[in-house]
VEXDREN-2710 file (C-alpha; in Angstrom, 1 decimal):
% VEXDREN-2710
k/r/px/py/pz
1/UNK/126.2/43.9/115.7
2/UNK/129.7/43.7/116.6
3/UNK/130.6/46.0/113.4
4/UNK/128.1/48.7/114.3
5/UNK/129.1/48.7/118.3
6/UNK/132.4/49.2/117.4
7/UNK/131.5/52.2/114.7
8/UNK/129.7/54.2/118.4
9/UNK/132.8/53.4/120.4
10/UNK/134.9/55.5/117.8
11/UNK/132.3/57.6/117.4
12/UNK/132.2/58.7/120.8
13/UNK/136.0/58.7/121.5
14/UNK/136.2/60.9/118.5
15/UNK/133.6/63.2/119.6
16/UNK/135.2/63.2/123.1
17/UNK/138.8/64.0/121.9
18/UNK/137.3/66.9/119.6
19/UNK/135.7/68.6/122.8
20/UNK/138.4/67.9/125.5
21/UNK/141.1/69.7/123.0
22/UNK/139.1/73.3/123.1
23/UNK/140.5/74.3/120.0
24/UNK/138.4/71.6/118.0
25/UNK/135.1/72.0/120.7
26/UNK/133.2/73.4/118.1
27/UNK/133.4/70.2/116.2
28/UNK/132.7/68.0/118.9
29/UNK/129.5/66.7/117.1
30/UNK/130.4/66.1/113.6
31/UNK/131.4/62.4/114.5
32/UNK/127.6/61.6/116.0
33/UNK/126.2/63.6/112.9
34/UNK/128.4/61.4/111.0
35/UNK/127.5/58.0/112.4
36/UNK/123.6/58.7/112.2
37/UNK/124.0/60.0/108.5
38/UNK/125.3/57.1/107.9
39/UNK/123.8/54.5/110.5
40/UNK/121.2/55.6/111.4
41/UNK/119.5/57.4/114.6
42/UNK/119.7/54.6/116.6
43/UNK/123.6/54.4/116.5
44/UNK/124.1/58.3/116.8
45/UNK/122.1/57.9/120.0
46/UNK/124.2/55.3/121.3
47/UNK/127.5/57.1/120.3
48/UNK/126.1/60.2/122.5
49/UNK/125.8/58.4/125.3
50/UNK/128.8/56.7/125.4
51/UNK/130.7/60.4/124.8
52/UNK/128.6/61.6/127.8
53/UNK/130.2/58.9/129.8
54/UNK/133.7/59.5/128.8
55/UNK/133.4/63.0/129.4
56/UNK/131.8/62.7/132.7
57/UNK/134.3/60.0/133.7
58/UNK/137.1/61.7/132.2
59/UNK/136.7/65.3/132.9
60/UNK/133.9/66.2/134.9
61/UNK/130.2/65.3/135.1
62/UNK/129.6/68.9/135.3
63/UNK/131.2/69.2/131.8
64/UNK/129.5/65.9/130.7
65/UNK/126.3/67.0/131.1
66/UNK/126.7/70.5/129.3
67/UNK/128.2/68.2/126.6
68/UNK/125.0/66.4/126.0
69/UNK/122.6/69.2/126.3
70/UNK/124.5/71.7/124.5
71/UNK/125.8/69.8/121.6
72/UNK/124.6/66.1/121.6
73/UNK/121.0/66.6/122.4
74/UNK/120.1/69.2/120.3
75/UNK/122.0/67.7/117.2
76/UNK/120.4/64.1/117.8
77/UNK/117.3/66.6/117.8
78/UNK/118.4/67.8/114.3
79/UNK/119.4/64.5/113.1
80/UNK/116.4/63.0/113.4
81/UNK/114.4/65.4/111.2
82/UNK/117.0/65.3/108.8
83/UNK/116.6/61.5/108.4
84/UNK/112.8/61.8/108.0
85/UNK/111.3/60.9/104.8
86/UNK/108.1/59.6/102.9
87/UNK/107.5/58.1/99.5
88/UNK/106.1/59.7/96.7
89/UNK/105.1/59.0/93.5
90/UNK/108.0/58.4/90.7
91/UNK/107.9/59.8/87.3
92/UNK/106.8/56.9/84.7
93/UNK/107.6/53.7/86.6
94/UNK/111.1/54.5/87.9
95/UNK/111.6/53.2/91.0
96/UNK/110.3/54.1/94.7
97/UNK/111.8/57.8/95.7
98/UNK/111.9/59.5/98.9
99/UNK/110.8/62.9/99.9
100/UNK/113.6/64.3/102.7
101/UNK/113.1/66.6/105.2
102/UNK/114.0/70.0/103.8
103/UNK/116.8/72.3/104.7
104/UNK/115.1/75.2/105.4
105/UNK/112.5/73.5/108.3
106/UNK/116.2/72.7/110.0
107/UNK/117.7/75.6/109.6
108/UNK/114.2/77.2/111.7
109/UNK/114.8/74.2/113.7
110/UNK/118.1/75.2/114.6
111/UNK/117.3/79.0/115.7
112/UNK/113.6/77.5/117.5
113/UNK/116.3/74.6/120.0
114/UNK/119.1/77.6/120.5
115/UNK/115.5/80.0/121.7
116/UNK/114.9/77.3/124.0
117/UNK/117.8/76.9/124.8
118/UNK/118.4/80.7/125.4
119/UNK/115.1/80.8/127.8
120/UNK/116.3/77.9/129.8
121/UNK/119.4/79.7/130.6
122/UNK/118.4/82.8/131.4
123/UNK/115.8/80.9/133.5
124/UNK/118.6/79.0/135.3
125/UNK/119.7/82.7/136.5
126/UNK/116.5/84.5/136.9
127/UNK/117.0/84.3/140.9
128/UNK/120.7/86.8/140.4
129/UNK/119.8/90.4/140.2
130/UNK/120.6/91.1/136.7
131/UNK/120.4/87.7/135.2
132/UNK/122.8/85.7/133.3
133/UNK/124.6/88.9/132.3
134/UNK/125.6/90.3/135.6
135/UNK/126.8/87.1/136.4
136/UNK/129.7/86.6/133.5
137/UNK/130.2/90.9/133.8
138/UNK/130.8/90.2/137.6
139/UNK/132.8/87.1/136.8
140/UNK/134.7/88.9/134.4
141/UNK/135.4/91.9/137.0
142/UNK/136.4/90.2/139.7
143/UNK/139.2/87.7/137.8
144/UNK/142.4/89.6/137.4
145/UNK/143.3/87.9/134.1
146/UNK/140.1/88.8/132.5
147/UNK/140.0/92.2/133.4
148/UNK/143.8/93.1/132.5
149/UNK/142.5/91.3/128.9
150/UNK/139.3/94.0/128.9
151/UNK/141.7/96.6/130.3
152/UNK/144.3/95.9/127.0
153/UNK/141.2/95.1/124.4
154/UNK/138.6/98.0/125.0
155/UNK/140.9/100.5/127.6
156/UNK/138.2/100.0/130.4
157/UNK/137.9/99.0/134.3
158/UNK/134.3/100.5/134.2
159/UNK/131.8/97.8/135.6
160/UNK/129.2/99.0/133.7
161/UNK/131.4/99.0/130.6
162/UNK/132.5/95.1/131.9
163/UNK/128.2/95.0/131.9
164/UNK/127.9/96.1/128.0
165/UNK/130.8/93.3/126.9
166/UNK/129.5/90.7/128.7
167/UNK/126.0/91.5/127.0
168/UNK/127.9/90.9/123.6
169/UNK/129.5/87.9/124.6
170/UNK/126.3/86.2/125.6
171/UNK/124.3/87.8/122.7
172/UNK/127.2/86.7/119.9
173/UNK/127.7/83.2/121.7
174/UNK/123.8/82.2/121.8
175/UNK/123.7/83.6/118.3
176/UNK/126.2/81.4/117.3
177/UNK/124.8/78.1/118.8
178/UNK/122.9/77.0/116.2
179/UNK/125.3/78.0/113.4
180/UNK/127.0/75.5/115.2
181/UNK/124.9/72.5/115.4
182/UNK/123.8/73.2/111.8
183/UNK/127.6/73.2/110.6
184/UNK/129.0/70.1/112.4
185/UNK/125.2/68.5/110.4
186/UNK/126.7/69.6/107.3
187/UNK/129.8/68.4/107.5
188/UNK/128.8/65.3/109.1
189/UNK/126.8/65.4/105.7
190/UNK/129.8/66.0/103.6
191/UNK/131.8/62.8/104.8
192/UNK/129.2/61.0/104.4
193/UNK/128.5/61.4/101.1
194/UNK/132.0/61.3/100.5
195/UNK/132.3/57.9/102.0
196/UNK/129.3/56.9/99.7
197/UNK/126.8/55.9/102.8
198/UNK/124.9/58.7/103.3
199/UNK/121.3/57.6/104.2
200/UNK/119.9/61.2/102.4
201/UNK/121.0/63.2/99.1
202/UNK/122.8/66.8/100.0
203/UNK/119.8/69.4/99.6
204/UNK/120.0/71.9/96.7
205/UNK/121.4/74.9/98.6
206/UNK/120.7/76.8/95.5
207/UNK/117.0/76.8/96.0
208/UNK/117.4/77.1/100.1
209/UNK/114.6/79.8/101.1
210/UNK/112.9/81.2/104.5
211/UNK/109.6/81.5/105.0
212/UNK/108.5/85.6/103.8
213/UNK/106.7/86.0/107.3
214/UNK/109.8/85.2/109.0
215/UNK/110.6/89.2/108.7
216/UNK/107.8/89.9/111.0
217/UNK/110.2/88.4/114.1
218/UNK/112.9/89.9/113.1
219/UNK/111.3/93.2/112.8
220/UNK/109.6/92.1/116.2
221/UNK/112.5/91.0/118.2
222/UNK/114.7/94.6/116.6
223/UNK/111.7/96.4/118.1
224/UNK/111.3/94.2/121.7
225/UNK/115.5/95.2/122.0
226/UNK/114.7/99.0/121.7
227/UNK/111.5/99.1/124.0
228/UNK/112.4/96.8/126.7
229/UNK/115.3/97.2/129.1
230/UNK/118.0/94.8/131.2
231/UNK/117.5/90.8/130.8
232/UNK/114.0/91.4/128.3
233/UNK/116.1/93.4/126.1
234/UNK/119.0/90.8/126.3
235/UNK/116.5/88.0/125.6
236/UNK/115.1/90.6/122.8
237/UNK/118.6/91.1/121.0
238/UNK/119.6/87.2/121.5
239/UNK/116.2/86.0/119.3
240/UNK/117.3/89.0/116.9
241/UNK/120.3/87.5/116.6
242/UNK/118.6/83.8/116.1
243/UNK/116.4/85.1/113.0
244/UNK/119.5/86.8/111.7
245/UNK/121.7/83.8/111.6
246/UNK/119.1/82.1/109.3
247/UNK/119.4/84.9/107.0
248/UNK/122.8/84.7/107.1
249/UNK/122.4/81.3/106.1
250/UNK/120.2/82.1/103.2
251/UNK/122.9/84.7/102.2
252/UNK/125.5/82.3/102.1
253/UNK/123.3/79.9/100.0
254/UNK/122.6/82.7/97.5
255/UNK/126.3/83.8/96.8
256/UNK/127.1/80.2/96.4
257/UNK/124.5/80.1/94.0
258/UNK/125.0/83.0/91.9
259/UNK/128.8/82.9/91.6
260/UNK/128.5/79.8/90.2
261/UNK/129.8/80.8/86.8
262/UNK/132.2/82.7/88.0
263/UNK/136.2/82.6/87.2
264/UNK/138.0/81.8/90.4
265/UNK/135.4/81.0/92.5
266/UNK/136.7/78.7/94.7
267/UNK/139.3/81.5/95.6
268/UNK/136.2/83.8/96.2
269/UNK/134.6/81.8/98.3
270/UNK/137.6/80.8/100.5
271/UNK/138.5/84.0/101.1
272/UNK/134.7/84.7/101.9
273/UNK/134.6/82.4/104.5
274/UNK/138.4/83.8/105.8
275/UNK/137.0/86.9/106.2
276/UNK/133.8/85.8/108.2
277/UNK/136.2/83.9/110.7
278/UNK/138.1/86.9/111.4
279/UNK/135.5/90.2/110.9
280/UNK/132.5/88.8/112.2
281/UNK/130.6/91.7/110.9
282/UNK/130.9/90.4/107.7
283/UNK/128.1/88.5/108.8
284/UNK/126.0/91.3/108.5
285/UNK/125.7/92.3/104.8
286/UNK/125.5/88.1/104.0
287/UNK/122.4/88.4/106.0
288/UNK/121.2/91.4/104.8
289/UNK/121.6/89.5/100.9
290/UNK/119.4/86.8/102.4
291/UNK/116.9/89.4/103.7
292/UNK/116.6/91.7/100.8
293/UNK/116.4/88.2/98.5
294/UNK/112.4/87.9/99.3
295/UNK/112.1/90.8/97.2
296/UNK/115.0/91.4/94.5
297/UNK/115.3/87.4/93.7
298/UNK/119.2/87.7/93.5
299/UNK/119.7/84.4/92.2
300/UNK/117.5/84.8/89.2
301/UNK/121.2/86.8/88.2
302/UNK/122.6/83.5/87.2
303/UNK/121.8/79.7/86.3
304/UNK/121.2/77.1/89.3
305/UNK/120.2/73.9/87.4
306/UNK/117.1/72.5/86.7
307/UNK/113.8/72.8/89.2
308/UNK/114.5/69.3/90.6
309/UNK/113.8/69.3/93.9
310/UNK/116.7/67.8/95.3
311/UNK/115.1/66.8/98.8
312/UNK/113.5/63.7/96.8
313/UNK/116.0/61.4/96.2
314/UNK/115.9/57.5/95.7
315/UNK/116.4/55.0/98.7
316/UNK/119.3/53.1/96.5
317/UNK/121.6/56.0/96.3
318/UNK/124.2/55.9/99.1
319/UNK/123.9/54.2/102.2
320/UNK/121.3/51.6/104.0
321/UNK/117.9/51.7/102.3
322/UNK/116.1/51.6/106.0
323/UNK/114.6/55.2/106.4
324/UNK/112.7/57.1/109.0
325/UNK/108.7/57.1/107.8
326/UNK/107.7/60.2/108.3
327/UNK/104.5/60.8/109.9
328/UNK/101.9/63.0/108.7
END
């Protein structure tokens, strides 16, 4: 008891030190993803708490309660899921495996808490003429440092210009919420299985896939931005985005898997992931490989493995053998 109460306390003074340094904020989760990979829900829940406190106590309760509701929550929210499972039958008489909960159903699960999310926002702001936009554009107008930044960046003093950016900001930052709270699961992920106690095998990325239908929303939302106007279009775009950051996802998965065999790929691939820190509109044609996948089967271009599904995994390999029963 006195072990595992200790493991939250660092947990949540990691997770605290992450987000009061800026620079790290978007890392802020990967110690409660961490812990509950590891631990179990029940200790990732604690953790957050305890990192709400500090934060509240520390910096602000303003800031301590968009800490929990921005990142905690939502990954506790993805945490759980991922630490679902249910037996299934072995092959032969091996022993007992375990069915996980599958990385696609997180990644929808992901877009489905930023939409949310996104809606409670814009709700939030629904009373201010112009909404959540017209809000950061006037904030952004009226501070001097801001607007000499706009002024040197884009050449403008235009309010409606100051309008458009703020638009972007909003759309790209929502967008990017739950490639957020997907990555800091992921790596959470990695140390675990790195440390040897993670409670659920890494999912075959290779094999990751979307649902088909899944194009109808995006072709939805891309016709909702063109057809409505002000916030609705906002909304439109930011759900646009949502479904594209899955794809992108899918993309990412697919060159992984089909540069596989390939000489220098680890130089490839770091210099992939370079690029999309730097040009975010690199995003774009990773997505559209995702998207066009449904149809052309890119990864049929090289060997992934064998067809084991590698959400099924058995209770004994790393980690506590207490799992989440998942209900049907």
């Amino acid at each position: 008891m006195q072990t595992n109460a200790l493991r939250a306390v660092f947990a949540a003074i990691a997770s605290f030190l992450l987000f009061a340094a800026l620079v790290s904020l978007p890392f802020a989760s990967v110690p409660i993803a961490y812990i509950g990979l590891c631990y179990g829900l029940g200790l990732a829940v604690a953790a957050a708490i305890l990192t709400g406190l500090l934060t509240s106590v520390l910096l602000s309760p303003v800031l301590g309660i968009v800490f929990l509701l921005v990142f905690l929550v939502p990954s506790l929210m993805l945490l759980r899921q991922s630490l679902l499972s249910r037996p299934v039958a072995p092959a032969g008489n091996g022993a007992p495996l375990w069915e996980f909960y599958p990385a696609e159903r997180l990644i929808l699960m992901g877009g489905a808490l930023a939409a949310v999310g996104t809606i409670a926002i814009f709700a939030s702001a629904a009373d201010t003429p112009g909404g959540l936009p017209e809000i950061l554009a006037q904030a952004m107008y009226a501070s001097p440092e801001l607007a000499d930044m706009v002024h040197q960046v884009y050449n403008t003093r235009d309010l409606s210009d100051f309008q458009l950016i703020a638009r972007l900001i909003i759309i790209t930052g929502l967008a990017g919420w739950p490639l957020l709270l997907l990555g800091n699961l992921q790596i959470g992920q990695a140390l675990a299985v790195f440390s040897g106690k993670n409670l659920r095998p890494t999912p075959d990325y290779d094999r990751l896939q979307l649902p088909p239908r899944l194009v109808f929303l995006l072709a939805g939302f891309g016709l909702g931005t063109l057809v409505f106007d002000g916030t609705l279009s906002t909304l439109m775009a930011i759900f646009l985005a949502l479904v594209t950051s899955a794809y992108f996802l899918l993309g990412l998965a697919i060159i992984h898997a089909i540069s596989r065999p390939w000489n220098g790929r680890g130089w490839l691939l770091s210099a992939l992931y370079f690029l999309i820190f730097i040009m975010a509109w690199v995003i774009i044609p990773i997505a559209l490989i995702g998207l066009l996948d449904t149809r052309f089967n890119f990864r049929q271009l090289a060997p992934v493995g064998s067809d084991k599904n590698t959400n099924i995994g058995s209770p004994d390999e790393g980690g506590d053998t207490d799992k989440d029963e998942e209900k049907d």
